[in-house]
C-alpha positions as semicolon CSV with decimal commas, in nm:
position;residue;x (nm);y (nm);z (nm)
1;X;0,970;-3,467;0,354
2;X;1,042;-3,116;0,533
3;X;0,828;-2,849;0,437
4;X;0,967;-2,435;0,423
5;X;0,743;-2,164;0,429
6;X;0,849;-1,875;0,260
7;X;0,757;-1,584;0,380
8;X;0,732;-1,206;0,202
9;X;0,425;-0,961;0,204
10;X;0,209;-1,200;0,452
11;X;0,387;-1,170;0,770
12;X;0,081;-1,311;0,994
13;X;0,036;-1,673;1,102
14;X;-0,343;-1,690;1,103
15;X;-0,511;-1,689;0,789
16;X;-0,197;-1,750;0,563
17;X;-0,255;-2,048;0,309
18;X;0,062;-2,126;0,275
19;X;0,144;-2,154;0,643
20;X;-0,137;-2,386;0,611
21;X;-0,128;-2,587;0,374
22;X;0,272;-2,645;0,508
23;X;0,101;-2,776;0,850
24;X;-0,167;-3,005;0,707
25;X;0,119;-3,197;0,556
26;X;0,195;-3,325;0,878
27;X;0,545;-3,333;0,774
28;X;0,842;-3,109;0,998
29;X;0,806;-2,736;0,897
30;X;1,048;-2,483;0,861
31;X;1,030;-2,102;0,770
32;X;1,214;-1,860;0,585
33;X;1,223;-1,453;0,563
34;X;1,482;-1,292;0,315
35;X;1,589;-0,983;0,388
36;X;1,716;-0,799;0,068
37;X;1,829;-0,432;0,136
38;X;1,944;-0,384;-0,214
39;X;1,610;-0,459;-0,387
40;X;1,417;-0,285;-0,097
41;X;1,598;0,059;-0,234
42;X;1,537;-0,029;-0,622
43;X;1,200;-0,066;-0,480
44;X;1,196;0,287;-0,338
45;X;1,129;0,153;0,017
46;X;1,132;0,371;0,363
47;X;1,297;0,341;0,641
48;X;0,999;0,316;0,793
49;X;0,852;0,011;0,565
50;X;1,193;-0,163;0,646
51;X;1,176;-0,142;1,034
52;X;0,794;-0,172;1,023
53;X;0,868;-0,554;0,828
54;X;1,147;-0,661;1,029
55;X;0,983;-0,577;1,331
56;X;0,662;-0,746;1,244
57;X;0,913;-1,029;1,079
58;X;1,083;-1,083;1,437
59;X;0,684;-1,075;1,597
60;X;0,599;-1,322;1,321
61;X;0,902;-1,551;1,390
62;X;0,784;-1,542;1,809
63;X;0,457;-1,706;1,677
64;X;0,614;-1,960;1,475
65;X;0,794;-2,047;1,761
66;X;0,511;-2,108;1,965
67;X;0,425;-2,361;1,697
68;X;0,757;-2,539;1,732
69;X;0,853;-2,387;1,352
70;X;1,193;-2,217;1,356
71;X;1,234;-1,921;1,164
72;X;1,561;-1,859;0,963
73;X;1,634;-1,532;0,847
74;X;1,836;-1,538;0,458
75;X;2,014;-1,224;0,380
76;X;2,073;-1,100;0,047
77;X;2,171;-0,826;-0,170
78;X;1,878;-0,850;-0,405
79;X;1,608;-1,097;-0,508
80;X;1,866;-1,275;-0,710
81;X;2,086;-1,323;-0,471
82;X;1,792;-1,466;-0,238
83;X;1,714;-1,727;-0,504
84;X;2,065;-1,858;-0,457
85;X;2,029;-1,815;-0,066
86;X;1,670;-2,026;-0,086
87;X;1,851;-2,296;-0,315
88;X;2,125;-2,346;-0,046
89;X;1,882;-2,336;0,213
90;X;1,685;-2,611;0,029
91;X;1,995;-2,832;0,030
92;X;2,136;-2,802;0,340
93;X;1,777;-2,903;0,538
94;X;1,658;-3,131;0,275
95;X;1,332;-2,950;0,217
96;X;1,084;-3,131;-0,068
97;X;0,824;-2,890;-0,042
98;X;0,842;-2,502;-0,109
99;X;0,547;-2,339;0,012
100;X;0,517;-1,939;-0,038
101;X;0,214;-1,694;-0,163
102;X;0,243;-1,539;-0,447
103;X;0,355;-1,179;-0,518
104;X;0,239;-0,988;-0,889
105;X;0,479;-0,692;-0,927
106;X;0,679;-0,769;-1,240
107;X;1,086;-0,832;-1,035
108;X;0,858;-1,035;-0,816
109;X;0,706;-1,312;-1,057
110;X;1,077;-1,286;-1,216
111;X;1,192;-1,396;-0,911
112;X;0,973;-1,678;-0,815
113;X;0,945;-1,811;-1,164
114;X;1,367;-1,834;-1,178
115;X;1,357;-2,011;-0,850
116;X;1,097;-2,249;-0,924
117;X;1,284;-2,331;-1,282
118;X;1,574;-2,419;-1,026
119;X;1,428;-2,610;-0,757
120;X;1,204;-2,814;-1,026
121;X;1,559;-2,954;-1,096
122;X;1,663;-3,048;-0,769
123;X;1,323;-3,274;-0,716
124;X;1,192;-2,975;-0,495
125;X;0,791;-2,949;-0,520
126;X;0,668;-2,560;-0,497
127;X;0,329;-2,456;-0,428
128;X;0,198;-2,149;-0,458
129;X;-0,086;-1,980;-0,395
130;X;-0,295;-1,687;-0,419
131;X;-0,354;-1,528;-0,094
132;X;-0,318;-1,174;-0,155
133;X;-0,656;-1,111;-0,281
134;X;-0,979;-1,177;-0,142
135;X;-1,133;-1,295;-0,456
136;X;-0,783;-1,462;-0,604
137;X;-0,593;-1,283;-0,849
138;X;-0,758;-1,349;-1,224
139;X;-1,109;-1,451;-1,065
140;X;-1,280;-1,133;-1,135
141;X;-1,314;-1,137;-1,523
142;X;-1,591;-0,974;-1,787
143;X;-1,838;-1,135;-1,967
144;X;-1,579;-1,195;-2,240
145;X;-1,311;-1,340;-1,985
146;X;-1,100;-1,018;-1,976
147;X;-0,998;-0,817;-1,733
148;X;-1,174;-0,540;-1,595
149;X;-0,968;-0,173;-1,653
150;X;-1,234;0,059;-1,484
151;X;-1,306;0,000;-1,082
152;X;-1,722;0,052;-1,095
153;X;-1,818;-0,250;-1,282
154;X;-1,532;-0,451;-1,136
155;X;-1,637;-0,368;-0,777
156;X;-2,013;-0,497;-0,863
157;X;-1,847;-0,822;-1,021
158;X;-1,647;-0,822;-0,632
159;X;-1,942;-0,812;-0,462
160;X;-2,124;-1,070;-0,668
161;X;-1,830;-1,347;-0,646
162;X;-1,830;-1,238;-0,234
163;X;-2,176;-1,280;-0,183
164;X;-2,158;-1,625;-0,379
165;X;-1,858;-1,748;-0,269
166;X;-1,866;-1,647;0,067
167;X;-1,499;-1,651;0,153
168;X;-1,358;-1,837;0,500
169;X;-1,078;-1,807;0,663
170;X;-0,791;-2,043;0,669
171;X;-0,774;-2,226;0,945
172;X;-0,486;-2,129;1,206
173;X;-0,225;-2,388;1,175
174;X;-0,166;-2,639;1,473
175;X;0,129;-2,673;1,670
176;X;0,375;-2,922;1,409
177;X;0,645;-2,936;1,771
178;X;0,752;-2,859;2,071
179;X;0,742;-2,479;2,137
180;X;1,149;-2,354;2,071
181;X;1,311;-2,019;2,080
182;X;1,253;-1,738;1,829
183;X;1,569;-1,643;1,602
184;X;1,587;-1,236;1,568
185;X;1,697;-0,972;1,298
186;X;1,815;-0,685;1,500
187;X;2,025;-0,510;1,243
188;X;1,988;-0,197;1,019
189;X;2,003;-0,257;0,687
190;X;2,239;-0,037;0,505
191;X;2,019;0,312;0,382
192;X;1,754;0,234;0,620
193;X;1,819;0,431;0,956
194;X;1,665;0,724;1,072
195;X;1,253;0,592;1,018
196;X;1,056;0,830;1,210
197;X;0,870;0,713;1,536
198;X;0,656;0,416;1,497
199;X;0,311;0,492;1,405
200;X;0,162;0,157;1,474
201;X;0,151;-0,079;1,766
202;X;0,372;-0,446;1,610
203;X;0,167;-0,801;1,624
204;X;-0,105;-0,947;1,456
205;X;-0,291;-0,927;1,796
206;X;-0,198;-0,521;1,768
207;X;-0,352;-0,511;1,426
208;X;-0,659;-0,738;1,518
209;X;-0,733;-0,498;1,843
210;X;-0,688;-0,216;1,592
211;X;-0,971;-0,376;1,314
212;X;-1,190;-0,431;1,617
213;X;-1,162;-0,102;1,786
214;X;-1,229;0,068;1,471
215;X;-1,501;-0,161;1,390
216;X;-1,675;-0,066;1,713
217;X;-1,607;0,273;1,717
218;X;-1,555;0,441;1,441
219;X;-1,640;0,199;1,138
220;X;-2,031;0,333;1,134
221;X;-1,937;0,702;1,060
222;X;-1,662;0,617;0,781
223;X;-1,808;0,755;0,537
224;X;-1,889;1,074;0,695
225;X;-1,553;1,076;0,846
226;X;-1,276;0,931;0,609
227;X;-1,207;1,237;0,422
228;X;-1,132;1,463;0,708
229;X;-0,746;1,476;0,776
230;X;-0,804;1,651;1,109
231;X;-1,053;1,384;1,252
232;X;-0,950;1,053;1,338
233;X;-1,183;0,866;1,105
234;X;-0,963;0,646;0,896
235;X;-0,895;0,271;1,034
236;X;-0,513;0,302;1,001
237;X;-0,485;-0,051;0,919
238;X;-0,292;0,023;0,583
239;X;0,052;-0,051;0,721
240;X;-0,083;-0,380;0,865
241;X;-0,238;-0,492;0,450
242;X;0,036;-0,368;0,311
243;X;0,289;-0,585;0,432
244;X;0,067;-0,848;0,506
245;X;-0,006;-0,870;0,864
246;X;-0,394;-0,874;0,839
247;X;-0,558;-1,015;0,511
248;X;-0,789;-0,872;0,346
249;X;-1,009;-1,147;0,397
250;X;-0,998;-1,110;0,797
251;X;-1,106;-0,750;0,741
252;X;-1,398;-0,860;0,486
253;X;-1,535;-1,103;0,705
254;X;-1,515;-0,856;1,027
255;X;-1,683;-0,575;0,857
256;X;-1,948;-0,885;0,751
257;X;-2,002;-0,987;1,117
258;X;-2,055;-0,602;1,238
259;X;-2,296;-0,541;0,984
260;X;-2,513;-0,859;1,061
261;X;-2,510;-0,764;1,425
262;X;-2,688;-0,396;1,368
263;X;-2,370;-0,225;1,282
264;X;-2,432;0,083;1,025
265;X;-2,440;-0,064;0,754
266;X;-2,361;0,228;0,493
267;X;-2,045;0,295;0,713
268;X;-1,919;-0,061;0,676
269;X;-2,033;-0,085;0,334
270;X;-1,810;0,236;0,240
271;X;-1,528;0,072;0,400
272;X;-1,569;-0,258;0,292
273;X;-1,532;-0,081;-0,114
274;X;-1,158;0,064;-0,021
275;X;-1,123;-0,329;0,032
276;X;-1,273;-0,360;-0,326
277;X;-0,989;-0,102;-0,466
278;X;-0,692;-0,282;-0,266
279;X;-0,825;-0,591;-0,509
280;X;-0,868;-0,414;-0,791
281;X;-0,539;-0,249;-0,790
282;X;-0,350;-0,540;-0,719
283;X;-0,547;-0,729;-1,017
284;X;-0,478;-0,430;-1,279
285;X;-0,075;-0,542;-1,132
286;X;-0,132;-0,917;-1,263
287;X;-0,290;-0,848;-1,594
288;X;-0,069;-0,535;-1,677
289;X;0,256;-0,565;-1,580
290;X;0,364;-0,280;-1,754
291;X;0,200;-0,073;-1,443
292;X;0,519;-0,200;-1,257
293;X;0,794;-0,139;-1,524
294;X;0,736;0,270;-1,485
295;X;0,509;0,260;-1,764
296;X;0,126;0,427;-1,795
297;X;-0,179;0,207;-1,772
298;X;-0,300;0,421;-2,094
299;X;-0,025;0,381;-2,353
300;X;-0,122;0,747;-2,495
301;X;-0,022;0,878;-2,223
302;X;0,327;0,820;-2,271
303;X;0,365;1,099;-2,514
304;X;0,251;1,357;-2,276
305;X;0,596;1,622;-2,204
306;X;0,629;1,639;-1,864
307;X;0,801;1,961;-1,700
308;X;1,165;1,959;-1,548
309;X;1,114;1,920;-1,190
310;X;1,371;2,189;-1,049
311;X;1,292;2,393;-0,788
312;X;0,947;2,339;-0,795
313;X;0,964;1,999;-0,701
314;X;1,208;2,035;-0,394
315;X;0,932;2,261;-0,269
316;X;0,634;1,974;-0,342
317;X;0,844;1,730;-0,177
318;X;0,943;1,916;0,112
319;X;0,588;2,095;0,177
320;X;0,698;2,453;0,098
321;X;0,394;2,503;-0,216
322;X;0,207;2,798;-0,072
323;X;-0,081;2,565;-0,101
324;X;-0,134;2,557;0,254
325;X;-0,327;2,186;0,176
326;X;-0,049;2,088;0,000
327;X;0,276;2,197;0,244
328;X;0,057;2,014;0,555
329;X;0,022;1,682;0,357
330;X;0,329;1,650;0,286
331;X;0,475;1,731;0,618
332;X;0,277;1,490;0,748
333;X;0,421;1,270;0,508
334;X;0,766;1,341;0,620
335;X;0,723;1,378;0,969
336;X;0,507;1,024;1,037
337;X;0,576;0,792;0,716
338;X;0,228;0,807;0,614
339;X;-0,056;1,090;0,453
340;X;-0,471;1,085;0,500
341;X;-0,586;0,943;0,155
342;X;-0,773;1,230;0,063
343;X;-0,454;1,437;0,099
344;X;-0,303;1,110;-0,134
345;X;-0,505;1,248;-0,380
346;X;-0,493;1,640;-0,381
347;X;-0,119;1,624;-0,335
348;X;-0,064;1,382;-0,632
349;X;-0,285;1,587;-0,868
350;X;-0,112;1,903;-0,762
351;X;0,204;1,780;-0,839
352;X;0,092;1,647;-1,189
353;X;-0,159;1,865;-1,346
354;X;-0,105;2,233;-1,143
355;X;0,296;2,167;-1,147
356;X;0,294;1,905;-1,438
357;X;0,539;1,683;-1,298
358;X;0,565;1,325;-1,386
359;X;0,374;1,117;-1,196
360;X;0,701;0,849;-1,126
361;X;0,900;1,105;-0,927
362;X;0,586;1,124;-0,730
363;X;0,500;0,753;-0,712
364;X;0,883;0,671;-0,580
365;X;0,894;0,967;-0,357
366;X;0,597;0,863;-0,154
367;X;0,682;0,495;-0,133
368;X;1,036;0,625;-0,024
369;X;0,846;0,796;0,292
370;X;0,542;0,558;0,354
371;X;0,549;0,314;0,615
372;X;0,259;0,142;0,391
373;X;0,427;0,156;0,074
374;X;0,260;-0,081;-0,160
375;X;0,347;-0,119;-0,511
376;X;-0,046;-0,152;-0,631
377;X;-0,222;0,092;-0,439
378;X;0,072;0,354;-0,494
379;X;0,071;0,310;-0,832
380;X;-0,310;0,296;-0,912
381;X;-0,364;0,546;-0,669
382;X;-0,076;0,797;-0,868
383;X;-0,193;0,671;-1,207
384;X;-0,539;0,760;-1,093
385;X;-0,419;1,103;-1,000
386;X;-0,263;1,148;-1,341
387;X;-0,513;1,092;-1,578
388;X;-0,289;0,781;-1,648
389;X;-0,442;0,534;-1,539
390;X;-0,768;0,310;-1,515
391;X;-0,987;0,638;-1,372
392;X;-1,304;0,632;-1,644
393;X;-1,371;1,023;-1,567
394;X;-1,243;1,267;-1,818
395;X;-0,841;1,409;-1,752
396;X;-0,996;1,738;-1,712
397;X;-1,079;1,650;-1,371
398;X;-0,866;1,872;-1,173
399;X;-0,877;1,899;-0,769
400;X;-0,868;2,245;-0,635
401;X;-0,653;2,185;-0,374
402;X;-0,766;2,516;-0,182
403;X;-1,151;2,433;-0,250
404;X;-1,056;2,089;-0,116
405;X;-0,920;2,197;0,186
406;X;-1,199;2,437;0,259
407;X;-1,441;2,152;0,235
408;X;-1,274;1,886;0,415
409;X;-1,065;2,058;0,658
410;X;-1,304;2,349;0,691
411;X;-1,181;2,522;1,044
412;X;-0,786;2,490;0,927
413;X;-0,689;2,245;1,209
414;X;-0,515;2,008;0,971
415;X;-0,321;2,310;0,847
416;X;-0,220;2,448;1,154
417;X;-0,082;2,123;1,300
418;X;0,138;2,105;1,038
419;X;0,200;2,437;0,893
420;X;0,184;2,641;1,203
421;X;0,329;2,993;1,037
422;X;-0,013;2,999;0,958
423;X;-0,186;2,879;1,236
424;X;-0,315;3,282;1,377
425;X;-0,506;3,300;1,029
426;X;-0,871;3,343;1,049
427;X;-1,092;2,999;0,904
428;X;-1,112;3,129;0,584
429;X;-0,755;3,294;0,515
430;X;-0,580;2,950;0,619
431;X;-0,682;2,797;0,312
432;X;-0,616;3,101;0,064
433;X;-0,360;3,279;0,269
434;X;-0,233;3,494;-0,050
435;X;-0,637;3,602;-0,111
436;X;-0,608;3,946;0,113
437;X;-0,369;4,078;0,354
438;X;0,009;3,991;0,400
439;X;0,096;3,653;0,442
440;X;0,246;3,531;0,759
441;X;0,635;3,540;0,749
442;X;0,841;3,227;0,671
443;X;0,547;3,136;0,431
444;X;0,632;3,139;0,091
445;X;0,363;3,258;-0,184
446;X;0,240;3,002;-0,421
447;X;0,415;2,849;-0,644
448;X;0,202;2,777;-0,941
449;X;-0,146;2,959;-1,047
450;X;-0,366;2,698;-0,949
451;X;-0,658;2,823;-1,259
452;X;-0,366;2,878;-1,496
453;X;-0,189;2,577;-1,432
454;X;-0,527;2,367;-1,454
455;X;-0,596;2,520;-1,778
456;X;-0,244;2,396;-1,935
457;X;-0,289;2,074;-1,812
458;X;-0,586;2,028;-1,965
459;X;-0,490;2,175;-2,295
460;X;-0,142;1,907;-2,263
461;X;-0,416;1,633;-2,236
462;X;-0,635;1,767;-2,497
463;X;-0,351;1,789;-2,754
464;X;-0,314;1,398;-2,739
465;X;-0,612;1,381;-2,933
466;X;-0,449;1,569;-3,253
């Protein structure tokens, strides 16, 4: 009665139900991780993403070992080749029980639900479960049992099922044999060379010293701090939840047992929300799948006539605006495989209200450079941006990207780290260096009127309405 774990987007050992509920069976356990190169580039992943996972894949596969449960690596073009990879696996070790958690984006569910059909038929039992979530997927409903579209009243219904249901941790598995040798991936897959340098330490016990550091440091001024790009105030755990390494659960429960030893409690509490909008993004996934087929979370939207990228674009993407804000978010993009989140936001409402872009090219190029690409943030985060998507405020909501930098990057150091042609400017120039004077060589002027631009993008919303 040999068990596999499958593994995708939870590559931790502690706190994985699956990996669990595998153990408890007190049957032999195997593992599987499928590496699909193919898919990862329909899926607009990095380079970055792809090392990050297989190195964190080959980290995951040392723990295993440790628990005497070999790892096997499948390889496959896409996720339908994998299915027929997992069937002969299946076969060839005899395994009766499928264990894997489950995944919402639209290809994903495909996937599983094809390879369940298949191994239903070959007397294989799978079990799935829903470990992505604190509060599992579908949990959180309305009065009326639907789903919740706006993040406010959703995050209040969070809180309430939290403080009720008090969620545990699974327990970490027990050794199931004798500790064995850890099988490797140490190849490239094709398109995915070149990540820039590693921007995270690899391990679960790397990403737990990370939650705790930041829990004792910085955690209590998060909510003064998270906004600033220049400041290190952010916990720089996303790469970690986005593929899976920590749960959100583990961080819940940590911020939980900070705040009831004297921690600062609005600090945690601001952090603990952003754990809030992980769940409610990856909710709005499950109960509109749309969201992951390239369409908007508000139909209407759909009509809205984008502009032809171009030129303008190329500049966006390769930080060469004239929106000082703008250029030194996205080179920091480029340069590390990840942006602050506040940038996240000013860069992706640049692109799609002051340049009117679609918000897809934007969506793909980002998860194409993050190292914590994830299909349900990125996407609610660009919707978001948009006007799109589940935001309840009014489209006309425009950023100012030069009135955001002043206030959150107020002496220009984020700037000049990253756009350092204007790095002699005085504190006030840096952000408006086309306000007064000549601008430093090598700089190019803007590329859009920022008040013009907002006003068309408004009047493009507006004229959805007639």
């Amino acid at each position: 009665m040999t068990q596999l774990v499958w593994f995708r987007n939870d590559l931790r050992v502690a706190d994985n139900a699956a990996l669990t509920a595998a153990c408890k069976s007190q049957q032999p356990v195997l593992a599987c991780f499928a590496v699909t190169a193919k898919q990862w580039h329909r899926h607009d992943w990095s380079p970055a993403r792809a090392r990050f996972v297989l190195d964190h894949a080959n980290a995951l596969s040392e723990e295993l070992a440790k628990l005497g449960i070999p790892l096997s690596f499948i390889t496959a073009t896409d996720f339908a080749g994998s299915v027929e990879k997992l069937k002969d696996f299946c076969r060839r070790e005899s395994i009766r029980h499928l264990h894997f958690n489950e995944e919402y984006g639209v290809n994903e569910r495909r996937r599983d639900k094809t390879l369940k059909q298949a191994l239903d038929a070959m007397g294989v039992t799978v079990n799935k479960y829903r470990d992505q979530t604190v509060a599992p997927v579908g949990s959180i409903l309305t009065q009326q049992e639907e789903p919740y579209s706006v993040f406010t009243p959703f995050s209040r219904r969070w809180r309430s099922w939290i403080d009720a249901a008090q969620p545990t941790l699974c327990p970490i598995p027990e050794a199931v044999g004798d500790i064995i040798e850890a099988a490797r991936y140490d190849e490239t897959p094709e398109g995915f060379d070149s990540p820039p340098p590693r921007l995270v330490e690899t391990g679960e016990d790397a990403a737990h010293q990370r939650l705790e550091q930041f829990l004792d440091t910085r955690a209590g001024d998060y909510k003064n701090l998270r906004d600033l790009p220049a400041v290190d105030g952010t916990s720089m755990l996303s790469p970690y939840l986005a593929n899976g390494v920590l749960s959100g659960r583990q961080c819940l429960i940590a911020a939980h047992q900070h705040q009831a030893m004297g921690g600062n409690q609005e600090g945690l509490a601001t952090w603990t929300n952003e754990i809030a909008w992980r769940d409610f993004y990856i909710n709005i996934l499950y109960h509109y799948p749309r969201v992951s087929m390239h369409r908007a979370f508000k139909p209407e939207t759909e009509a809205l006539q984008w502009n032809t990228p171009g030129e303008k674009f190329e500049a966006w993407k390769a930080g060469n605006t004239g929106i000082p804000i703008v250029d030194a978010a996205m080179r920091q993009l480029n340069q590390t495989g990840w942006m602050h989140n506040r940038l996240r936001m000013i860069t992706a409402m640049f692109l799609t209200k002051n340049l009117f872009i679609d918000w897809r090219l934007g969506e793909a190029y980002f998860m194409s450079k993050l190292v914590d690409g994830f299909l349900a943030s990125n996407n609610g985060g660009w919707q978001w941006s948009a006007s799109t998507g589940t935001d309840s405020a009014p489209y006309f909501r425009v950023f100012n990207p030069a009135t955001q930098s002043e206030r959150f990057d107020p002496k220009g150091e984020f700037i000049r780290k990253y756009v350092p042609e204007l790095a002699k400017l005085d504190n006030k120039r840096i952000h408006q260096p086309w306000a007064g004077g000549v601008i430093p060589g090598g700089y190019p002027r803007p590329i859009v009127d920022l008040k013009e631009s907002r006003k068309e993008a408004i009047a493009r919303f507006q004229a959805l309405k007639n």
